[in-house]
C-alpha positions as CSV (number, residue, x, y, z in Angstrom):
1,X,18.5,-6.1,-0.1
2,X,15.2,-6.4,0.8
3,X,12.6,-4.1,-0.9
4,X,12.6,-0.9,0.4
5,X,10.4,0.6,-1.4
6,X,7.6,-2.2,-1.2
7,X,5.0,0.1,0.2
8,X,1.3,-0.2,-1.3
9,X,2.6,-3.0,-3.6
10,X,2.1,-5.6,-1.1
11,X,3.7,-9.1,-3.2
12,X,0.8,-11.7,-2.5
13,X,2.5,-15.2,-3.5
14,X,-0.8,-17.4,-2.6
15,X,-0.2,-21.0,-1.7
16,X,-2.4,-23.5,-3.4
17,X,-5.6,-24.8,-1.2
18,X,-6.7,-21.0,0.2
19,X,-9.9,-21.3,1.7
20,X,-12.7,-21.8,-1.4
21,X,-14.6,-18.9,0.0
22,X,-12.4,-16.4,-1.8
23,X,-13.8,-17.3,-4.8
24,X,-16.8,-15.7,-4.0
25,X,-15.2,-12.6,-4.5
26,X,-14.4,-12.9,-8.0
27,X,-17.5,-11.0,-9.5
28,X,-17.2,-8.1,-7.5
29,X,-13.3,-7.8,-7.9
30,X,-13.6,-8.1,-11.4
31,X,-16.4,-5.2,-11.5
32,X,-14.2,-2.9,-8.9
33,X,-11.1,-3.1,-11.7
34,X,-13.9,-2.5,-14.4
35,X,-14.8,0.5,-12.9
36,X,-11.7,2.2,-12.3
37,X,-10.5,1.6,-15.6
38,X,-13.7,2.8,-17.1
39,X,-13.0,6.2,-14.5
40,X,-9.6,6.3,-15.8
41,X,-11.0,6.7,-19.6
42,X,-13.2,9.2,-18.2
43,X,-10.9,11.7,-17.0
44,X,-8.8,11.1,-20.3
45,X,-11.4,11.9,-22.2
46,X,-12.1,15.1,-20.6
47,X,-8.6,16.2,-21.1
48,X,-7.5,16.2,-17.3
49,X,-4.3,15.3,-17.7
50,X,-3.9,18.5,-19.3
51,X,-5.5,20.3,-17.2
52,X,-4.7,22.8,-14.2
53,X,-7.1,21.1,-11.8
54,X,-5.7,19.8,-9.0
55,X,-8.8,17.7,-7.7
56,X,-8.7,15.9,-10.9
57,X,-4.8,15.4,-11.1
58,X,-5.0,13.4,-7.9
59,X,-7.7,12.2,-8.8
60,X,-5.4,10.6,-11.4
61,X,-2.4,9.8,-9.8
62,X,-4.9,7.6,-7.3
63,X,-6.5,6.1,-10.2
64,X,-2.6,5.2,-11.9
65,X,-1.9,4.0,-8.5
66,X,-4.2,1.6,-8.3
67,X,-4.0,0.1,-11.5
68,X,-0.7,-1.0,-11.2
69,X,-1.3,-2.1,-7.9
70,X,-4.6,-4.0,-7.8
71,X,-5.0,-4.7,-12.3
72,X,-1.7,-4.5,-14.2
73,X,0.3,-7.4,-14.4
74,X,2.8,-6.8,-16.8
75,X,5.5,-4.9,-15.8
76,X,6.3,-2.5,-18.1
77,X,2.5,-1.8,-17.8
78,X,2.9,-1.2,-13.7
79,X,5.9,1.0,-14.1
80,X,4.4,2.8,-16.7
81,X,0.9,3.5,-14.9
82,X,3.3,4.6,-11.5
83,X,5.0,6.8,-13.5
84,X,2.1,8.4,-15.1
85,X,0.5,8.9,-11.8
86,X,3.9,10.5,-10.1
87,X,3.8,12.6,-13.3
88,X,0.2,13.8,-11.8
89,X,0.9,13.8,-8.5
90,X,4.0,16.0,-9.4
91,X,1.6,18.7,-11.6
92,X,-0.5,18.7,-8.6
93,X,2.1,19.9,-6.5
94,X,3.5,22.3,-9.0
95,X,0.4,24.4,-8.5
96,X,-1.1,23.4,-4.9
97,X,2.8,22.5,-2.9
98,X,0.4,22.2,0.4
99,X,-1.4,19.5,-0.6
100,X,-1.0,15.8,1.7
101,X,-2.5,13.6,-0.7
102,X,-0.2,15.0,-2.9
103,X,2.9,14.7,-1.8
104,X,1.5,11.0,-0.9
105,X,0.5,9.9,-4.1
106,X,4.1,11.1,-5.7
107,X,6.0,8.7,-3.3
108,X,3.6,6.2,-3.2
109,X,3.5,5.7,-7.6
110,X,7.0,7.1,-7.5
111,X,8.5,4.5,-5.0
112,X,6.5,1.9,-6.7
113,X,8.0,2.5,-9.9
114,X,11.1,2.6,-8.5
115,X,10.9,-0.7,-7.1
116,X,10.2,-2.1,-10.8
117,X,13.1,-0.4,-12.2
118,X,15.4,-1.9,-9.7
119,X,16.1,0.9,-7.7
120,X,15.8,0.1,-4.3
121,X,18.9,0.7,-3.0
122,X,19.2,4.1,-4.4
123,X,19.8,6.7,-1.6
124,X,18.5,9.7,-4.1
125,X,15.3,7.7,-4.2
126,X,14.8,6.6,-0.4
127,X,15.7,10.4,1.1
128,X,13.0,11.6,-2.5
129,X,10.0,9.0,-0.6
130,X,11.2,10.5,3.1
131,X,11.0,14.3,2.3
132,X,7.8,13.6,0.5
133,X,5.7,11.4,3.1
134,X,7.3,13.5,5.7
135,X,6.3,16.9,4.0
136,X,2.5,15.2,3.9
137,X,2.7,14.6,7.8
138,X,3.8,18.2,8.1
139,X,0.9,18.9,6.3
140,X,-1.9,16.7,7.7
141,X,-1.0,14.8,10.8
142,X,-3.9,12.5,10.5
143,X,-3.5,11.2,6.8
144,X,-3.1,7.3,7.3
145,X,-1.5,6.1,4.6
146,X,1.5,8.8,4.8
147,X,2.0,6.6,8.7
148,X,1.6,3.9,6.7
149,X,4.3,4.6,4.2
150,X,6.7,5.9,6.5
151,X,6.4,3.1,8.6
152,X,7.1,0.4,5.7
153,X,10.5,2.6,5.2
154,X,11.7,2.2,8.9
155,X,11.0,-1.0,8.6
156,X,12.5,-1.9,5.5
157,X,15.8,0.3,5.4
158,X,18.4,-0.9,6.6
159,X,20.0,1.2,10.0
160,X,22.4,3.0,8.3
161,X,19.4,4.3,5.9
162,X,17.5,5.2,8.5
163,X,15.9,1.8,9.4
164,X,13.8,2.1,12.7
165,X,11.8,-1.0,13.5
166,X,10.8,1.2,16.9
167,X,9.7,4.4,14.6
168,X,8.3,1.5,12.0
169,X,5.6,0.5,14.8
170,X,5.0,3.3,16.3
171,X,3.7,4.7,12.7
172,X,2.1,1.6,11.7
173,X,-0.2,1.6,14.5
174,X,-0.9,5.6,14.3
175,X,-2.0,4.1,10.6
176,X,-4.8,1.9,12.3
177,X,-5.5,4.0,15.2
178,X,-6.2,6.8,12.8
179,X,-8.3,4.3,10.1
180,X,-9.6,1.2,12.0
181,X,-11.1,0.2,8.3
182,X,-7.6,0.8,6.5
183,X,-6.8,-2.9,5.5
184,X,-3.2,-2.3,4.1
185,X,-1.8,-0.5,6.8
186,X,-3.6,-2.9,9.4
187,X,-2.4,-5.7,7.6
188,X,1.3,-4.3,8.0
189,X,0.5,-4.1,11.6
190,X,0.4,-7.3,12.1
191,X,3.0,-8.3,10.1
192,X,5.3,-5.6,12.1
193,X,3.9,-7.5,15.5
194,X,4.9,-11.2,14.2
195,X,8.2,-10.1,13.4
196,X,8.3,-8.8,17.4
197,X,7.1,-12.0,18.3
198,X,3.5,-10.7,19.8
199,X,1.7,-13.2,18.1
200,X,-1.6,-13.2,19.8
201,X,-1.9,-9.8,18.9
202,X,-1.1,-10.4,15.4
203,X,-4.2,-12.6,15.6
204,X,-6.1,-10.4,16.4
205,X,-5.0,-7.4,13.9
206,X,-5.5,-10.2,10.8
207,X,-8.7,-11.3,12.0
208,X,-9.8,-7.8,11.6
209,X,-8.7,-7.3,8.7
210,X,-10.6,-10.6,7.4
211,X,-13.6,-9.7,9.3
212,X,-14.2,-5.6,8.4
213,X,-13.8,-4.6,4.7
214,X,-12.9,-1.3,4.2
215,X,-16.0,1.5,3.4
216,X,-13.9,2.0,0.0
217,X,-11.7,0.1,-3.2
218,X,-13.4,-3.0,-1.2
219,X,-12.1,-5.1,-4.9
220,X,-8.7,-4.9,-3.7
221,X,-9.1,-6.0,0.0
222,X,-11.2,-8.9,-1.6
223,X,-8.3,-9.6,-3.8
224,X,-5.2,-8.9,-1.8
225,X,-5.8,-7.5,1.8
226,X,-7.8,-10.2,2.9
227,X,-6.4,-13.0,0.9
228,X,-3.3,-12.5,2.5
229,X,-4.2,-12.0,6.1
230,X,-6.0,-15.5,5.8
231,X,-2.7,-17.0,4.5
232,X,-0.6,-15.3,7.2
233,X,-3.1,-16.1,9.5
234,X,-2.9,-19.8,8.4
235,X,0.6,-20.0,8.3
236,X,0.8,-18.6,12.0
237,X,-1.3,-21.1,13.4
238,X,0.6,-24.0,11.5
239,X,3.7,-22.6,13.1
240,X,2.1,-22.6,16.4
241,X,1.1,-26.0,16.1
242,X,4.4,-27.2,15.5
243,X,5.8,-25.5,17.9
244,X,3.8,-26.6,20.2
245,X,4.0,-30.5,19.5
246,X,7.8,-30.5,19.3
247,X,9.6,-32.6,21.9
């Protein structure tokens, strides 16, 4: 089964000869991941975690999310950063239930650590993600990433689970229409329109994506947003190619 959960862990497997200009982007990448963990020891420090403020809890859970994201690579580090920032997300909720980000940030670290664990065919866990993203959409029509995340379930649940690949677009680009600059969620876009076959569209979507970094966490679109659009990108135009000069 495909993952179902796979929402903001987007798996980048880069193929060797990417473009050399990416390693421009090192330094800065490097200091973005400096910088969250050093805001990570920061709100430690100050006893957050502990704390009833709710600001500062999702504040948190962000933080956890993207650690294991963008900077962990061992697993049992991943799983464990998700599942401290669900555990934020959750206290969050606990004292401020009408709260989007919220209910975001708990399925987004919570699906993610579910994914780790193996659980990805767990119906408990897909209808936990559903109520959740669909509770912050209740909440706060406009609020990308929950379009974004319900749009990666449709898409990646099977029918009888509720798999939409109709619904799955239709999110997706409510995602991009709602954030032009939001790299993940464009970057799903296009993928969602190569799988329809509107490839000259697709283009279009990646090239946007490799051309406009986002006003924000502009480390990780260095390190994976972009990356990956130019290899999809790539690959597209190889396929094309041989498409074209078959017999």
């Amino acid at each position: 089964m495909k993952n179902v959960l796979n929402v903001l862990l987007v798996v980048l497997t880069l193929a060797w000869g990417l473009p050399s200009i990416l390693l421009g982007y090192e330094r800065e990448s490097v200091t973005g991941q400096e910088e969250l963990q050093a805001e990570l020891r920061v709100l430690l420090e100050q006893g957050m975690e502990n704390s009833e403020n709710v600001p500062a809890l999702l504040k948190l859970a962000a933080v956890y999310l993207d650690l294991g994201y963008g900077v962990y690579v061992d697993p049992a580090e991943k799983k464990a950063s998700f599942n401290e920032g669900a555990r934020m997300a959750k206290k969050a909720l606990l004292i401020h239930e009408d709260s989007a980000e919220a209910h975001f940030l708990y399925a987004a670290n919570l699906g993610s650590a579910a994914e780790l664990e193996g659980l990805v065919s767990s119906a408990l866990i897909i209808q936990e993600l559903k109520r959740h993203v669909h509770r912050a959409l209740e909440l706060d029509e406009t609020y990308a990433p929950a379009h974004h995340m319900l749009g990666r379930l449709y898409e990646e649940l099977p029918w009888l689970l509720g798999g939409n690949q109709a619904a799955a677009g239709e999110h997706l680009e409510k995602a991009v229409t709602l954030n032009p600059l939001y790299a993940p969620g464009r970057l799903d876009w296009a993928k969602w329109l190569v799988k329809q076959g509107h490839i000259e569209e697709a283009r279009r979507e990646l090239n946007v994506v490799i051309e406009q970094p986002p006003l924000e966490k502009k480390w990780i679109w260095e390190q994976k947003h972009r990356p990956e659009a130019m290899l999809l990108l790539r690959q597209i135009s190889l396929e094309t190619k041989s498409v074209s000069s078959s017999p």
